[in-house]
Steps between C-alpha positions, in 0.01 A plus 500: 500500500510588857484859627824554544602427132197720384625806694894483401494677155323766678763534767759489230364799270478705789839470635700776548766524197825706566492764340893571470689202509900565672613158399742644190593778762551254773681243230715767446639628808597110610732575199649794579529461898584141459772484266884453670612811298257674623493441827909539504446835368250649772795334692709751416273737543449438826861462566621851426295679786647264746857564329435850518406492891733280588817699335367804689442387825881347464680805361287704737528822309453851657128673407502731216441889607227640390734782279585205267145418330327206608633195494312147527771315567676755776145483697487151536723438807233768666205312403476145330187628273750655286651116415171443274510873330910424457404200334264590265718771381778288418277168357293802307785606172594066427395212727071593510536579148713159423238322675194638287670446236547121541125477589389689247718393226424148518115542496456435136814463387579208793172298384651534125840339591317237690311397220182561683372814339314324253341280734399703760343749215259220438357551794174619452640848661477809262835697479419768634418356812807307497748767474289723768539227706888458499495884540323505802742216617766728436323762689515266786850377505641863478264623817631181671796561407508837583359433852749241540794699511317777715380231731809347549654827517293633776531118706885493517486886579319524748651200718852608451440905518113516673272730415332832590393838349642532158653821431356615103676660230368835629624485815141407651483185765171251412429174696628171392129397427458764267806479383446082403200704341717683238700218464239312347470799255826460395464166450186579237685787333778283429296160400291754235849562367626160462152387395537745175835357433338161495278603269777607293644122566186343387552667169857391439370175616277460173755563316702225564535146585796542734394628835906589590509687219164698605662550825856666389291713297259613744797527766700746243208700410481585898900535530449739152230708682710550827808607289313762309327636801848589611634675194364875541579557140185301407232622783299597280416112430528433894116524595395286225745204677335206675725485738623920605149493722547178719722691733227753616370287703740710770203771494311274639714532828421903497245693715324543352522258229592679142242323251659705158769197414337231632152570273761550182645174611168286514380697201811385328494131644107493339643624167773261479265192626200623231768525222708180511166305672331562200730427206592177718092388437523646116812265485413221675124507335628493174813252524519200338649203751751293326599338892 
């Protein structure tokens, strides 16, 4: 035996070993970002921003005054930062939503119409881990997702309208640098919404084997939510809704920024997400596969 040979088992049982391995995590995002109907729908996404810019800069509409509220839309042709914020508020009641749902939906519920469930639970993966891993996936796609339409947003804006000191809901002027700044908080407040419905559409998705269906329901529970947050005869019920805190995200454009709705709306956003996380896992743990 030569040297060499003797000192190999050594070098092997002292090898670093990973501690966390990524490769489910990894396995899954190829799925979800590399899918056609997935990647048509962050098409669409992205489209809407540049539909939104484009319209304005033809139609060319007169600024807003200040005497009739603020008004994304009416302060875009002063400064093209106000394309992403326009965009996000109109993606924000159906098309984010639709597309978490479709993700979200099909992440148990997809792998059980494919026939693949049972297979890929014999894996030597534990459950658990499983479904906190297509969570976390989830997670991802709505941030990206999120980001997306602000990114795209703020692109097409700026070259068509430039830039400059954005003028906040208080009247106060901040820097475009610290403005991007805020954006990026909008873009977090919003994914922690989205994220919660998710979790929500993992739990539908254990409870059936058609992903579409998952995703119609998800997608009405979010239309349901908007309706009622509009009907003042039920506001008592309003701040228990997933959905009546996503638009506070406008308080982040204050000075300075009011922090009462946007707490309620991440402490609602954990409550949903603990809820519907967890009976997805007591669901999931306990369900017999059949596909």
């Amino acid at each position: 035996m030569s040297v060499a040979d003797a000192t190999l088992p050594a070098t092997r049982a002292v090898a670093p070993r990973r501690l966390v391995s990524t490769r489910l995590l990894r396995s899954e995002l190829r799925l979800i970002f590399g899918r056609r109907r997935n990647q048509a729908g962050m098409a669409v996404l992205a489209a809407l921003p540049i539909i939104i810019a484009v319209a304005v800069k033809v139609s060319n509409p007169s600024p807003q005054s200040a005497a009739e509220g603020p008004d994304f839309f009416g302060s875009i042709t002063s400064n093209g930062f106000f394309v992403a914020l326009a965009a996000l508020t109109a993606e924000l009641p159906l098309f984010l939503p639709l597309a978490v749902a479709a993700i979200s939906a099909d992440t148990i519920a997809g792998e059980a119409n494919l026939g693949t469930l049972r297979y890929l639970l014999t894996v030597p993966v534990h459950r658990t881990r499983m479904l906190a891993v297509k969570y976390v996936a989830v997670v991802i796609f709505a941030i990206a997702a999120t980001l997306l339409v602000a990114g795209v947003g703020l692109a097409i804006g700026l070259a068509l309208f430039g830039g400059g000191s954005v003028t906040l809901l208080s009247g106060t002027q901040i820097g475009l640098g610290t403005a991007l700044v805020r954006l990026l908080a909008i873009c977090a407040y919003i994914a922690v919404g989205l994220c919660a419905l998710g979790a929500i559409g993992m739990f539908v998705s254990t409870l059936t084997e058609q992903p579409i269906g998952g995703t119609i329901a998800i997608v009405m529970f979010n239309v349901i939510s908007f309706i009622l947050d509009n009907i003042p005869q039920v506001d008592w019920l309003h701040p228990y809704l997933l959905t009546h805190w996503w638009t506070a995200f406008g308080d982040l454009l204050r000075d300075p920024v009011a922090t009462h709705d946007i707490q309620r709306g991440l402490l609602s956003a954990a409550a949903y997400t603990l809820i519907f996380w967890t009976a997805a896992w007591a669901r999931f743990s306990s369900r017999d596969v059949s596909s």
